[in-house]
Structures are given as C-alpha cells and as structure tokens.
C-alpha positions in Angstrom: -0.3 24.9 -1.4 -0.3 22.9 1.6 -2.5 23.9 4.6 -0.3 26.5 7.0 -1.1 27.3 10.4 -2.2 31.1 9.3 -5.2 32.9 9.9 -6.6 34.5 6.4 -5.6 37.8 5.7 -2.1 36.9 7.7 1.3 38.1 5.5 4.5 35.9 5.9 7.5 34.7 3.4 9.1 32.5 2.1 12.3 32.3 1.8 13.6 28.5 0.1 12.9 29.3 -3.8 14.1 27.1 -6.3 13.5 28.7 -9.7 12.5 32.7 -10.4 11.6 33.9 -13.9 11.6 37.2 -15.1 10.5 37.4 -18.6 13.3 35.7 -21.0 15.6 35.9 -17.5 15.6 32.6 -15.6 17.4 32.0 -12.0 17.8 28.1 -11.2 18.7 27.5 -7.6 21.5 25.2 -6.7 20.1 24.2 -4.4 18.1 27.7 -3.6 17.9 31.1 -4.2 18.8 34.2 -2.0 15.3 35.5 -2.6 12.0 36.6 -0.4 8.7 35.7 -1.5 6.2 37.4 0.4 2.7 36.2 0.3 -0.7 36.8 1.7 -3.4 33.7 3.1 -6.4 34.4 0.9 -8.6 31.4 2.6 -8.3 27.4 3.6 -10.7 25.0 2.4 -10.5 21.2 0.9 -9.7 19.7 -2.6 -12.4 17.6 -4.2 -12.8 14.5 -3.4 -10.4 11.7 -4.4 -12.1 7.8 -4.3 -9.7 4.8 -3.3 -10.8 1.4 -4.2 -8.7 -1.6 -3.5 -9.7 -5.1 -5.0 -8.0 -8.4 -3.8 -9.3 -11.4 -7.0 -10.4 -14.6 -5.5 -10.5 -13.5 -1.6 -13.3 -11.1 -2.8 -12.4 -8.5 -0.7 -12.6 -4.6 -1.6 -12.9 -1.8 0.0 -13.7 2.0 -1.4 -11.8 5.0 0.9 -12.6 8.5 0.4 -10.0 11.4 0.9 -10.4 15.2 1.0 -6.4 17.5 1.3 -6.9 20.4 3.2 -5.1 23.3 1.2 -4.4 27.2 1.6 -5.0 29.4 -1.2 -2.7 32.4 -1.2 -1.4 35.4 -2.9 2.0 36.6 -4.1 2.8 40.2 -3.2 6.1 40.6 -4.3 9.6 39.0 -5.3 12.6 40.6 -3.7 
C-alpha cells in the first residue's frame, strides 16, 4: 500500500473497508463496513522503476523522467 508514517514492526487498523469475503459469504459496503482490520508494518522500500518519455514532433523536443513510489509492505492479523 501506500507509504505510512509507521516504524516496522508497528501494529495499527484500519477501520474504512469496503468489501470483506468469507469463503462463498461476501459483505459489500455502502459506502463502508463496520469492521476492524488490524495490520502489522512488515518494511518500506520503493517500486521499480517507472520511465516517462514525452516527445513533441517537429519542435524536436523530448525529455525521459524517471519515477520510483515509495510503498509499505504490511501484514493482516485479523478481521473483526
């Protein structure tokens, strides 16, 4: 998921789930659920690279960008 502001190891919930599934039983929230993830921070690091080129014909212009997203690995504990 996204990068969060946790240290690794840290345990925290969350608490706006849209869709839980249970085998053949599935809860669609509208808009969310009254449930309780909790979750662990297993470690941060960065996605692979992803390479931007932009070309403008005729002007002969370009220019190549290079873009790594930060993420946070985690762990689910438990569905309440």
């Amino acid at each position: 998921m996204e990068k969060l502001e946790l240290k690794e190891g840290d345990k925290f919930s969350i608490t706006d789930v849209l869709l839980v599934e249970d085998g053949k039983k599935v809860e669609i929230g509208t808009p969310v659920l009254k449930t309780e993830v909790q979750a662990q921070v297993l470690n941060h690091g960065k996605n692979e690279k992803v390479i931007v080129y932009k070309y403008k014909p005729k002007t002969r212009e370009s220019r190549k960008v290079g873009h790594r997203q930060p993420y946070t690995e985690i762990e689910i504990l438990g569905i309440k």
